[in-house]
C-alpha positions, -999 to 999 in steps of 0.1 A, spaced: 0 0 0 17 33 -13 16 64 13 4 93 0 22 122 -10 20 154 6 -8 178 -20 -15 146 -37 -51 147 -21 -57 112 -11 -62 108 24 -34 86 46 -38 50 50 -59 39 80 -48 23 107 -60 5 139 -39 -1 172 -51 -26 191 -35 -21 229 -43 -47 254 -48 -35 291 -23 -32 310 -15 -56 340 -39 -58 362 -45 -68 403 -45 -106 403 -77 -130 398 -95 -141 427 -89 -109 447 -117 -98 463 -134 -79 432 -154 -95 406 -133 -96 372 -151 -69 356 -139 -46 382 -104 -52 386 -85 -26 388 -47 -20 375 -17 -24 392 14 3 394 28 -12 366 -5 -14 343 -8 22 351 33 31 342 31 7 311 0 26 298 15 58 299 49 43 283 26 31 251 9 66 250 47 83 249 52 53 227 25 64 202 32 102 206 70 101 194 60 72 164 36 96 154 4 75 154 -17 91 181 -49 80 176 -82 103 161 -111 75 177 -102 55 211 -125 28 219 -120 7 252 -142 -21 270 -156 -4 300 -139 -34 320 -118 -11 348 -86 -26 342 -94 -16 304 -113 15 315 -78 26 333 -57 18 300 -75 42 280 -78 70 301 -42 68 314 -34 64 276 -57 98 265 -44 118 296 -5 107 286 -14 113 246 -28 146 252 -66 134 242 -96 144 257 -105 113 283 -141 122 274 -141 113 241 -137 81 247 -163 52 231 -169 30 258 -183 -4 243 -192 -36 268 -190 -59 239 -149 -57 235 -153 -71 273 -157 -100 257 -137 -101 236 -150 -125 206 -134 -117 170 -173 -115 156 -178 -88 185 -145 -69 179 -153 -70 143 -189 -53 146 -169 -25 166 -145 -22 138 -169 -21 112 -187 14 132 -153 29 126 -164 64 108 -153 72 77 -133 102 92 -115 85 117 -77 75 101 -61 55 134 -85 44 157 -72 26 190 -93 -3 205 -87 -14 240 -95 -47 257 -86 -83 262 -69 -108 254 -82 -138 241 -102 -119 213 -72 -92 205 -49 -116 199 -73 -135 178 -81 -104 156 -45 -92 149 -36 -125 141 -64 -125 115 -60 -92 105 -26 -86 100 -16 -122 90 -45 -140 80 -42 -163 109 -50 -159 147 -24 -181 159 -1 -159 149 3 -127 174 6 -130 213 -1 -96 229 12 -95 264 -2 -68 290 -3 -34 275 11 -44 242 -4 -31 212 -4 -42 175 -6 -17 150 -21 -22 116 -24 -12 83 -64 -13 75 -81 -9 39 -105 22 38 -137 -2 46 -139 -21 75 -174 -30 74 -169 -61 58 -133 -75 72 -116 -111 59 -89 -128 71 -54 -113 58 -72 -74 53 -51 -57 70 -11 -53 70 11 -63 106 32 -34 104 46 -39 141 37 -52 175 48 -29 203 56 -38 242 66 -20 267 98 -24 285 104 -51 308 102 -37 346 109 -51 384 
């Protein structure tokens, strides 16, 4: 896929980010999963991938998070780091989930407008999607905690296939104690 030119009037290539939460308070503590929240490190790592996405130059125009808290605290910390309003934010309980078919319905709402749109959410559904998205197989990604794959999208996403999209890189944050 050529990039545009600058003055050659087409628009740049869209692209989607998809950044898993960042690590979280264990299972089995004493709030329901839904609720957990993030730990010190979910909360660093978040802000890393928002620097992260600031200096690469692909801050995204639509963010889009499962209302999850762990999740929920991802993309706010992400926003506030980025320099976007936190109340822009789409909040969507279906990425909660996290099945491809559910990811992909959220995909396909994507405006027209919008040229890098971030999803946040969960793993095993993220993983899943990149794979097929940016490979043409889901076995092929792993996203660990506050990870995020970016990828090179076609201009319609209503109707995705496996292989659509272009794996242009996978992004972690660094390793800390």
């Amino acid at each position: 896929m050529a990039e545009p030119s600058p003055g050659d009037g087409r628009a740049p290539p869209r692209e989607l980010l998809l950044l898993r939460h960042g690590k979280a308070v264990p299972h089995g503590s004493v709030v329901p999963d839904f609720d957990r929240p993030l730990d010190e490190r979910g909360r660093a790592d978040a802000a890393w991938m928002a620097r992260w996405a600031v200096d690469a130059g692909v801050v995204p125009d639509l963010v889009v998070s499962s209302p999850a808290a762990r999740a929920r605290e991802t993309a706010e910390g992400f926003c506030r780091e980025a320099g976007l309003p936190v109340e822009a934010i789409r909040w969507r309980e279906i990425i909660y989930d996290a099945h491809v078919s559910g990811l992909l319905q959220v995909l396909a709402e994507c405006p027209a407008e919008s040229r890098r749109m971030l999803l946040v959410g969960h793993n095993p559904g993220f993983e899943l999607l990149a794979g097929l998205l940016g490979h043409g197989d889901p076995s092929r990604v792993r996203l660990a905690t506050a990870a995020a794959a970016r990828i090179r999208m076609p201009e319609d996403w209503s109707e995705l296939e496996p292989g659509d999209g272009e794996m242009i890189e996978v992004v972690r944050p660094p390793k800390r104690r």
